[in-house]
N, C-alpha and C positions, 0 to 999 in steps of 0.2 A: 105167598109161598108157592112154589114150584112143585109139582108133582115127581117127585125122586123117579117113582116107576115108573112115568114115560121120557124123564131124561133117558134113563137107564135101556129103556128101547132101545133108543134113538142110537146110542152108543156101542152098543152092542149090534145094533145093524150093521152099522159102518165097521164095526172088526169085522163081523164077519164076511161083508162085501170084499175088504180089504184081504183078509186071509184067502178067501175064495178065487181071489183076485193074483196074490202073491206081491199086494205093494203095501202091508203093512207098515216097513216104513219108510216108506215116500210119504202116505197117509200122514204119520203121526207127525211126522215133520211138518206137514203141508198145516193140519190143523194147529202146530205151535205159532207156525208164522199169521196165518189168520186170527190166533188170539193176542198175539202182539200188535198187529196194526188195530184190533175193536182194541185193545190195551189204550195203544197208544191216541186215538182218535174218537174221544166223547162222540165228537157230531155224526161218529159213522154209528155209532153203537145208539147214538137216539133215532136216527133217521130209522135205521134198520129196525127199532122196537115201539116206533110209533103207529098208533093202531091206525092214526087216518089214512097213512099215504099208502097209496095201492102196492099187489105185491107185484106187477109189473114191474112201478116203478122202483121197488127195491131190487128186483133181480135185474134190472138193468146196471142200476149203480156197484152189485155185486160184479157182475160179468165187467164193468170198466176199471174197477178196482183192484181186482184178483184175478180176472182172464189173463194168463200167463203166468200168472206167479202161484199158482196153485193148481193141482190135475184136476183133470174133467168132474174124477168123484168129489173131491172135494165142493168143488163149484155145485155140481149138479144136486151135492147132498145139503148143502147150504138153500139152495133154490128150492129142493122138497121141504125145509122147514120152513120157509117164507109159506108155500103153496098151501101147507098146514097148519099154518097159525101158531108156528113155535118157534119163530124166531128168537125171541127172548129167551128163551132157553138156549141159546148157539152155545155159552158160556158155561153154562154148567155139562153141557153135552161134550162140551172139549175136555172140563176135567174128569170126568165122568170118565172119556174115551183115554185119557192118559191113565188113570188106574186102572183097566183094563187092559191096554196095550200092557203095562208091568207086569203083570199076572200073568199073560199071554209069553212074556219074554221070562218071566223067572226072576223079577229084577223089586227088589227093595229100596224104597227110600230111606234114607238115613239122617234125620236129621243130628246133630254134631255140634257142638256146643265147649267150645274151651276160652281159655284167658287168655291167648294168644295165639295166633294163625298157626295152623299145621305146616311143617316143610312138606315137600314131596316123599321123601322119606318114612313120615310118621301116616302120613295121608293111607298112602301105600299099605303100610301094616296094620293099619285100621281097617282101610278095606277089608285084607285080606282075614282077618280076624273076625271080623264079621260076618264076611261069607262064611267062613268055616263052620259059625256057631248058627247062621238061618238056612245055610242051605242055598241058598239064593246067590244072585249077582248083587252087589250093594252101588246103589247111586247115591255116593255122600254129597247133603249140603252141609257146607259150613257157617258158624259164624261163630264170632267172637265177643266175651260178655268177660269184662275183669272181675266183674263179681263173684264169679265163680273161683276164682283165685288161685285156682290149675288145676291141673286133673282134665278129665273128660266127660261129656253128659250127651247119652248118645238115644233118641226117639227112634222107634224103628215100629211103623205102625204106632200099638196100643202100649209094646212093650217100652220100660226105659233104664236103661244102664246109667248108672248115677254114680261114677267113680270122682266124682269133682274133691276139693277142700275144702270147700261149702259146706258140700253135703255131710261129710263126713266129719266135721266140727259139729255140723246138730248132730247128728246120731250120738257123740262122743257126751254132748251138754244133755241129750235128753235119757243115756246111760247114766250120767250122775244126778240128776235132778229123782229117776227113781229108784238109784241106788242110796240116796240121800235119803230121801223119803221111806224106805224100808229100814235105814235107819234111825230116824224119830220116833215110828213108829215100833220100836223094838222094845 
């Protein structure tokens, strides 16, 4: 298990390097795309978290890898977690730094949940309904679950809006089960 409060360091340097800096997102971009290639590439993400091989040798492989396709900070700050034994940690420190970057921007994730895909239209008015009601910017994910059987079911954070069919079919069956039930009991 990973130590939350020095991911949480680490991630919080890099904003504020980055804010300090004025290339918050260049940053954040730069660390999406470096989570996509360790994403995409098992043998980069072991080589990089294997204890035996030197941290030369990794920041070497890191500068052939990423030299060009990501900024100096980024690179440079990748190379400080080799130099410090926290390599392993690159990945929790990127989502770490993306929930911070949101904060930093004012920006909510949305997760979104219907029985058939949103138009651009409906997208649109969801959005904006949402911001209205957090305050925030909203970054809707969607996806699609027939089960729900229409309506909307929407995560935001801890909170959750459950306007589904579903849902509202149990709310409806466990209103009669103890309205049923107070009348047996009558």
């Amino acid at each position: 298990m990973q130590d939350t409060s020095v991911v949480r360091r680490y991630a919080v340097a890099l904003l504020n390097h980055a804010k300090k800096v004025g290339t918050v997102d260049a940053v954040a971009a730069d660390m999406k795309s470096l989570s996509d290639v360790i994403t995409q590439s098992g043998q980069l993400a072991a080589f990089l978290n294997h204890p035996l091989i030197a941290g030369e040798k990794k920041k070497a492989l890191v500068d052939k890898t990423f030299g060009g396709m990501v900024s100096p900070t980024v690179l440079d700050f990748v190379k400080l977690l080799i130099d410090k034994g926290r390599i392993n940690t690159l990945r929790l420190v990127i989502a770490e730094f993306v929930v911070l970057v949101r904060e930093y921007k004012n920006i909510a994730a949305a997760e979104v949940v219907t029985a058939v895909p949103l138009t651009d239209a409906q997208r649109k008015a969801l959005e904006a309904a949402l911001e209205k009601r957090t305050g925030k910017d909203i970054e809707i994910h969607a996806t699609v679950d027939a089960s729900v059987m229409g309506g909307v079911s929407v995560r935001i954070g801890d909170t959750i809006l459950d306007g589904t069919v579903r849902s509202q079919i149990e709310r409806l069956r466990e209103q009669l089960i103890n309205t049923t039930g107070a009348l047996v009991a009558q």
